[in-house]
Structure formats: structure tokens, C-alpha cells
C-alpha positions as CSV (number, residue, x, y, z in Angstrom):
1,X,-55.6,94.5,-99.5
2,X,-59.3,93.3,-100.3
3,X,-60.0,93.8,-104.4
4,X,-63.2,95.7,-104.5
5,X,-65.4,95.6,-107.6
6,X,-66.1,99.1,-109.3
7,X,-69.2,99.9,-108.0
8,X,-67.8,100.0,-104.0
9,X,-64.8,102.1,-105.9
10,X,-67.2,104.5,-106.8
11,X,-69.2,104.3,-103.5
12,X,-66.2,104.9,-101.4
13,X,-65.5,108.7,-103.7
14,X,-68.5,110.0,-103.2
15,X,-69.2,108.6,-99.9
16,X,-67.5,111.7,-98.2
17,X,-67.1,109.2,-95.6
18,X,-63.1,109.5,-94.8
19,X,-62.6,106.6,-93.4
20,X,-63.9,104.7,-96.0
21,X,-61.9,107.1,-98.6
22,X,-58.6,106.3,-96.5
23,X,-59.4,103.0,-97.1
24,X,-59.9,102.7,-100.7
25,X,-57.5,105.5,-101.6
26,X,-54.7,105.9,-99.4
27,X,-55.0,108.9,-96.8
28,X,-56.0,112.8,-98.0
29,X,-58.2,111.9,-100.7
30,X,-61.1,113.7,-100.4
31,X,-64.1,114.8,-103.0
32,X,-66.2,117.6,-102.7
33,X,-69.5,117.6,-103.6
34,X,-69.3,120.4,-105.4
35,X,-66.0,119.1,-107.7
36,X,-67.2,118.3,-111.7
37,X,-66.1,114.9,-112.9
38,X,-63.5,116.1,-114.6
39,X,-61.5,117.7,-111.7
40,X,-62.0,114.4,-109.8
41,X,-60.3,112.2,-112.6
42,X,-57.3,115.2,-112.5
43,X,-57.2,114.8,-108.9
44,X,-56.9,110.6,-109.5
45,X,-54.7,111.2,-111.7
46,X,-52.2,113.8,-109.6
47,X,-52.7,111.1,-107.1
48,X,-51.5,108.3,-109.7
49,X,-48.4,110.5,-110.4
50,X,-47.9,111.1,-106.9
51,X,-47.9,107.5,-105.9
52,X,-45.8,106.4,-108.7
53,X,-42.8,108.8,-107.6
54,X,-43.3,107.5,-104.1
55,X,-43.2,103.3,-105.3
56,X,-40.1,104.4,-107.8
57,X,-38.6,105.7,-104.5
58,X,-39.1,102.8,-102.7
59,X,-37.5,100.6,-105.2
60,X,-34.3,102.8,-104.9
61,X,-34.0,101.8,-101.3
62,X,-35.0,98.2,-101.9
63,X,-32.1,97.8,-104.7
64,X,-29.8,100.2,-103.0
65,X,-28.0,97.3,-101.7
66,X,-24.9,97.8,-99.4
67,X,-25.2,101.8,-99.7
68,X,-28.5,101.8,-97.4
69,X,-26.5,100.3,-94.7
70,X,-24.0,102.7,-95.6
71,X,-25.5,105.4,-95.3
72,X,-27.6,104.3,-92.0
73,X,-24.2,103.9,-90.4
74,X,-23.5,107.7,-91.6
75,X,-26.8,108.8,-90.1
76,X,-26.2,107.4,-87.0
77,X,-22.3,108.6,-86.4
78,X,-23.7,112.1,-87.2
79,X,-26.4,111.7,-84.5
80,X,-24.5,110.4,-82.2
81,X,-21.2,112.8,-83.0
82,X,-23.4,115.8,-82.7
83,X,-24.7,115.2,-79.3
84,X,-21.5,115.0,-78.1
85,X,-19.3,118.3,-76.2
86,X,-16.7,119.8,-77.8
87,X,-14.4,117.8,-75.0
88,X,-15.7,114.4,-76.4
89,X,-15.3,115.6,-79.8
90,X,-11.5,116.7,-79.1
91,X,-10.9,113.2,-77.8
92,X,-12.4,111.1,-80.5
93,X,-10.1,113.4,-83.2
94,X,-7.2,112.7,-81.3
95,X,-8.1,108.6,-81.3
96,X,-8.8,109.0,-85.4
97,X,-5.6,110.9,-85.6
């Protein structure tokens, strides 16, 4: 991603162009002409928080080591287990069994 000095930062908010918002600050953000300074730094700032939780997610599945393929496995059994007939279903039991 291209570092942008402050001045196109502050271009890009009030812009109220959206792809040029999307650009700078990820997709939905959006300022309103009619929003005070103050509501626009709380909106940043929900946005910060917002982000954060979603990068502190992503390091969980980047360090989740073996249980991501774990639990991909599970996922797919489930998919595949639940599109099966009850016939199917009855068949693979008895092979566990």
C-alpha cells in the first residue's frame, strides 16, 4: 500500500468520493458533510478498535498452528457428512463401528 502524506489523508475524508475513501480507509467509511470534527475522530477511532479486533483475529489463525488444519478437516467431514442420505450415513457408522 502507497504511504500518503497527511494532506491526501485529509483530502481523501472529505472528498465524499468513495472510492477514494475505500482506498485510504478500508471499505464503509464514509463522512458526512454535515458530521462535526469531533464525531469524525470517534468514528476513526471506532474504526481503529474495529480493525484492531479484526488483525488480533487474524494472528489467532496465523499462530493457531496444527488446530487450523484441524479444524478445516472438521468443517469439511461435517459438509460432506451432512449432504449425505440417511442410507449413506447408516453405512459409514457401520464401517466406524
Amino acid at each position: 500500500m502507497k504511504s500518503m502524506t497527511p494532506e491526501d489523508v485529509l483530502e481523501a475524508l472529505v472528498s465524499n468520493n468513495r472510492s477514494k475513501l475505500s482506498k485510504t480507509f478500508g471499505p464503509g467509511m464514509f463522512v458526512s458533510e454535515t458530521e462535526t470534527p469531533e464525531e469524525v475522530i470517534t468514528k476513526c477511532e471506532s474504526y481503529i478498535e474495529r480493525f484492531e479486533t479484526y488483525i488480533n483475529h487474524l494472528k489467532i489463525v496465523i499462530n493457531s498452528g496444527e488446530k487450523l488444519n484441524s479444524e478445516m478437516r472438521k468443517a469439511r467431514v461435517k459438509r460432506l457428512y451432512s449432504a449425505l442420505d440417511e442410507s449413506e450415513k447408516e453405512a459409514i457408522k457401520m464401517l466406524l463401528d
